[in-house]
KOLSETI-821780 format. One record per residue (C-alpha): residue in three letters; residue number from 1; z, x, y. Coordinates in steps of 0.2 Angstrom, whole numbers. Each point is the difference from the previous one (the first is absolute). Layout:
BEGIN
   type   seq       Z       X       Y
    ALA   NUM       Z       X       Y
...
This chain:
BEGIN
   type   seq       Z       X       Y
    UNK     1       0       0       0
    UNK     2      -4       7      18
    UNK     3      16       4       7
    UNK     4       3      -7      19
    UNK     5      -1      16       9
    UNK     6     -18       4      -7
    UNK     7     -12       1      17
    UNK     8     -14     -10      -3
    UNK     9     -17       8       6
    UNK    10      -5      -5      18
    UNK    11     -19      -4       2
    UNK    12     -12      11       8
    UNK    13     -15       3      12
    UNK    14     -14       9       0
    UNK    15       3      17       6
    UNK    16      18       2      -1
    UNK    17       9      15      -8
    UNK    18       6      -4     -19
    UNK    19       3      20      -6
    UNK    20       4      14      11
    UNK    21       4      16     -10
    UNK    22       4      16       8
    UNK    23       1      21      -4
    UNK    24      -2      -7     -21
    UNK    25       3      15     -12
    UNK    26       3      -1     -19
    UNK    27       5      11     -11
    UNK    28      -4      -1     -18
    UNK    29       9      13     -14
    UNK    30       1      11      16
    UNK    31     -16       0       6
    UNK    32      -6     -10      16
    UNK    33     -12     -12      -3
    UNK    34       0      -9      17
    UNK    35       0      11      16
    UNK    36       7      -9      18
    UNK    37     -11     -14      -2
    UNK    38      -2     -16      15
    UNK    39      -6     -15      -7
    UNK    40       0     -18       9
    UNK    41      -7     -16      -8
    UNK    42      -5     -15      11
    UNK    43      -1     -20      -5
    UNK    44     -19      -6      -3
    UNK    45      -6      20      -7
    UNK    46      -4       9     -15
    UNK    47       3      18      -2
    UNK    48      -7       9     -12
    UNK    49       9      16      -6
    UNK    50     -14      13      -6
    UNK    51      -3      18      -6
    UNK    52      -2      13     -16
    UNK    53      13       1     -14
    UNK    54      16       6       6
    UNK    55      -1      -5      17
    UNK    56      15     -12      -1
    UNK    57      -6     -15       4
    UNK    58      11      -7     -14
    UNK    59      14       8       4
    UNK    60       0      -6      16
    UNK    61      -4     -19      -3
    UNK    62      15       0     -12
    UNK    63      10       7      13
    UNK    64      -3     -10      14
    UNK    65       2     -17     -11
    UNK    66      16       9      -4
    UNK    67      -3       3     -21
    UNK    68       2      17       6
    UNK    69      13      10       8
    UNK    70      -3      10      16
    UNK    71       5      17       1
    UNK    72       1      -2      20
    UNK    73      -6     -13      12
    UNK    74       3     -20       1
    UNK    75     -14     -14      -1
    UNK    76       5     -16       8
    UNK    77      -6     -19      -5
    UNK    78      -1     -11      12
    UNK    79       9      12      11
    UNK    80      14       2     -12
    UNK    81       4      13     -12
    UNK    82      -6      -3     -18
    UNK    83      18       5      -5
    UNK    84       7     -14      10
    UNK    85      -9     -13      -9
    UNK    86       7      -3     -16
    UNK    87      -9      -2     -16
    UNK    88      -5     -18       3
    UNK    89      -3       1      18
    UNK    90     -13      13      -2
    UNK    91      -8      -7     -16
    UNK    92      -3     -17      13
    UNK    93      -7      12      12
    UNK    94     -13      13     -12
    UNK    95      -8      -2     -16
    UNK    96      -5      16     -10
    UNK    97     -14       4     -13
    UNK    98       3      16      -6
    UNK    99     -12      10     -13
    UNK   100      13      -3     -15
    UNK   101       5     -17      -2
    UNK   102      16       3     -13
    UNK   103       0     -18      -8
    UNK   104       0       2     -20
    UNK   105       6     -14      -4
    UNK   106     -11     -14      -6
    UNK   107       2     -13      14
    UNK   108     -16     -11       4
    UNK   109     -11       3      15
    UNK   110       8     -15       7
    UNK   111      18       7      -1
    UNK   112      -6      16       7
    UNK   113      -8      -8      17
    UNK   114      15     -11       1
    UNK   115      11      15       0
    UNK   116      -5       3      18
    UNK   117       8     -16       5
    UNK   118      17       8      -4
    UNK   119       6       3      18
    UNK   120      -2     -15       6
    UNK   121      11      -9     -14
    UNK   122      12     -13      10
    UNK   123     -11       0      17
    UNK   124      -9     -14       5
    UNK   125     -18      10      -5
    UNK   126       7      -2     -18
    UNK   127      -9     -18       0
    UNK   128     -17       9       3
    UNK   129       3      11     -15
    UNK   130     -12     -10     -12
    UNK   131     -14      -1      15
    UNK   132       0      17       5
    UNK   133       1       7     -19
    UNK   134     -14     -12      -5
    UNK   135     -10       6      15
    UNK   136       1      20      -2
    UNK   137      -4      -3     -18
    UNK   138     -13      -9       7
    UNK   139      -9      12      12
    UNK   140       4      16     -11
    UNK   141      -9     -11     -13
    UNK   142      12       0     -14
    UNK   143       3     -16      -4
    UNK   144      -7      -2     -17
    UNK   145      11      13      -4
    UNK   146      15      -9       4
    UNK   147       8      -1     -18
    UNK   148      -6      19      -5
    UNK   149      13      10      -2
    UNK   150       0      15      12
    UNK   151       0      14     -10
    UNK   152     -16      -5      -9
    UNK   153     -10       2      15
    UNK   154     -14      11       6
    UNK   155       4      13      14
    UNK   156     -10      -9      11
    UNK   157       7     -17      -6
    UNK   158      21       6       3
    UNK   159      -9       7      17
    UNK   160      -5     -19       4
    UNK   161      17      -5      -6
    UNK   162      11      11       9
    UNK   163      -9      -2      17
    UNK   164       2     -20      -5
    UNK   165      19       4       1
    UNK   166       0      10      17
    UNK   167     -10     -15       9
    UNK   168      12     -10     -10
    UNK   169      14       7      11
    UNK   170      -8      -5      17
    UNK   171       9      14      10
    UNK   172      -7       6      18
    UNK   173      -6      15      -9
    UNK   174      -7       8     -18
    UNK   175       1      14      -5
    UNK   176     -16       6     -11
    UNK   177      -1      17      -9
    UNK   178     -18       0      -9
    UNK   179      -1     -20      -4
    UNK   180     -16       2      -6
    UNK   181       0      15     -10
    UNK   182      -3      -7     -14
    UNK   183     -11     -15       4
    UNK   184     -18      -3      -2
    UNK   185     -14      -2      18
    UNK   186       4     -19       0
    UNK   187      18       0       0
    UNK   188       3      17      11
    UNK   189      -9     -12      13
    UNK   190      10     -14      -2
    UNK   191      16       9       3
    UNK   192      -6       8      14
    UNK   193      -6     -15       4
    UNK   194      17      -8       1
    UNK   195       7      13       7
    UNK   196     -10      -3      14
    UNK   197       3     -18       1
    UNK   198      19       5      -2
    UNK   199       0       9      16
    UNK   200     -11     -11       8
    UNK   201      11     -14       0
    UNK   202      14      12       7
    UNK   203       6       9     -14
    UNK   204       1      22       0
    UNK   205      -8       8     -14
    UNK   206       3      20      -4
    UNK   207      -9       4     -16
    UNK   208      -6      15      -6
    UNK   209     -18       3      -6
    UNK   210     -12      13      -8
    UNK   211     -16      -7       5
    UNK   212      -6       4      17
    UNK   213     -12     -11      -2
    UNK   214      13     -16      -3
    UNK   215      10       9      14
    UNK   216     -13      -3      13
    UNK   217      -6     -17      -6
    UNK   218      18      -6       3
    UNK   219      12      11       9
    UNK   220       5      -3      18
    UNK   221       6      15       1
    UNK   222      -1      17     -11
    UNK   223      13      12      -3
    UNK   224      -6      16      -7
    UNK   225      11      11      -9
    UNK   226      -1      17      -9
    UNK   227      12      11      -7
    UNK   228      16     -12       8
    UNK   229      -4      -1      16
    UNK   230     -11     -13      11
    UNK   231     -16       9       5
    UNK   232      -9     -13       9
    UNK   233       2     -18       5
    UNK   234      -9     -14       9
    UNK   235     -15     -13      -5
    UNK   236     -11       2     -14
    UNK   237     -14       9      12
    UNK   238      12      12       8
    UNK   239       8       6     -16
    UNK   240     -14      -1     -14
    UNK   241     -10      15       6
    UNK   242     -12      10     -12
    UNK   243       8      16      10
    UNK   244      17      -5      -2
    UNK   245      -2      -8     -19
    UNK   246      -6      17      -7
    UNK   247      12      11       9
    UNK   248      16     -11      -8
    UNK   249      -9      -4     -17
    UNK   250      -8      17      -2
    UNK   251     -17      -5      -4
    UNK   252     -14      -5      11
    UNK   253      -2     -20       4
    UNK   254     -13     -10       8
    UNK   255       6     -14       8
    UNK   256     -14     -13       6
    UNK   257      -4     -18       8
    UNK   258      -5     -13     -11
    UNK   259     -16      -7       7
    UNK   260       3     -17      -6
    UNK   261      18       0       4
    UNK   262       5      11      13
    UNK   263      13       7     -14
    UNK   264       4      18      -2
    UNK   265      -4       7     -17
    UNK   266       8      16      -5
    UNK   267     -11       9     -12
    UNK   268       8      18      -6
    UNK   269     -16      11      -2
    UNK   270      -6       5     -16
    UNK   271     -11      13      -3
    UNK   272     -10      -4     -14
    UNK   273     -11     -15      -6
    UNK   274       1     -12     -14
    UNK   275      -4      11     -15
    UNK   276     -18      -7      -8
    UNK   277       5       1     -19
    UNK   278     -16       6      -4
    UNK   279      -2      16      11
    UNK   280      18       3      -1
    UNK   281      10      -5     -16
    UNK   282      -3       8     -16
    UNK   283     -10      -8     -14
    UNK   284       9      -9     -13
    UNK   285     -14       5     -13
């Protein structure tokens, strides 16, 4: 039950401030993954966390939706302290996707989505808890899964399911560390697709990303990072620069306009053509 000092979220424009996070630094086994890092997050944006392996995107998502304990610096939600909020007051206030999803018990799809409902157990949104479960089952397109157990799933189908539970939760912000890693074209669109909707409608939306591509198609705003430390930041145009791509990801990239779309494509350079297998490959004779 929701004890009577829980703060209930307040609701929010367009534009106004949901994370400020200041001087983060982790430490992990001693060594520092995150160095001094200033991140802000703003109500109606998606921000895409990008770079190679090892850059501490990560790392850094978990620790500013506090799964993650800093080493030095604060982050603030809704201008408050994350340690200040207890458990269920930040739970009403940010949902987390994280790569592993640690459920290895054999509950249905449906019990996993409804999990996200959880905080708001003896509130009045408690009476919304079949609509809004029904609906992100819904739009992440699992509902004929409904009665499958979970750990029967496809990568790309727990993917679906665990995001059903974050949009389940209906928090201000979520938290995404590669959502669609795992999925196929069609449903990496859709989630990004929500994602955008999600912020659109006045949510904020920190998720981190390996394609560049995705990154430009739907990020507000681009963090780039390499080696725990921010390199650049700013719009998609300013930051996804074929100079600046191939000095942080150490190999040369192309970035381009779509003709058709007026999307960027990011095209790492290859130096050799399809192999003919009759010039090239050996004979089977």
């Amino acid at each position: 039950m929701l004890n009577r000092h829980h703060r209930i979220p307040d609701t929010h424009r367009v534009g106004e401030r949901l994370v400020r996070a200041r001087h983060l630094e982790v430490e992990i086994a001693g060594k520092r993954i995150i160095h001094d890092i200033n991140i802000d997050l703003y109500a109606g944006e998606v921000v895409a966390l990008v770079g190679p392996n090892g850059a501490g995107k990560s790392t850094l998502l978990a620790a500013i939706s506090a799964d993650l304990p800093l080493s030095r610096g604060e982050v603030l939600i809704n201008e408050r302290e994350i340690s200040r909020w207890n458990t269920t007051e930040l739970a009403m206030r940010r949902a987390v996707l994280l790569q592993n999803i640690g459920i290895s018990f054999p509950f249905t799809v449906e019990e996993v989505v409804r999990m996200g409902r959880s905080p708001w157990a003896g509130t009045p949104a408690e009476t919304q808890d079949e609509l809004i479960v029904s609906a992100a089952m819904r739009m992440t397109q699992v509902e004929e899964l409904r009665e499958r157990s979970y750990t029967t799933l496809s990568g790309g189908e727990k993917g679906r399911v665990a995001f059903a539970r974050v949009l389940s939760q209906a928090t201000p912000l979520i938290f995404l560390d590669e959502a669609t890693a795992a999925m196929d074209i069609r449903h990496q669109e859709m989630v990004m697709g929500i994602a955008r909707d999600y912020a659109r409608q006045g949510g904020g939306v920190l998720l981190v990303v390996h394609s560049l591509d995705v990154a430009a198609a739907y990020a507000d705003r681009i963090i780039l990072m390499k080696d725990g430390t921010i390199v650049e930041e700013g719009k998609p145009r300013d930051v996804l620069k074929s100079e600046i791509l191939s000095t942080v990801y150490s190999h040369p990239i192309r970035v381009i306009e779509d003709p058709d779309t007026a999307n960027l494509l990011i095209i790492p350079q290859r130096p050799f053509s399809p192999l003919s297998p009759s010039d090239h490959l050996p004979s089977h004779h």
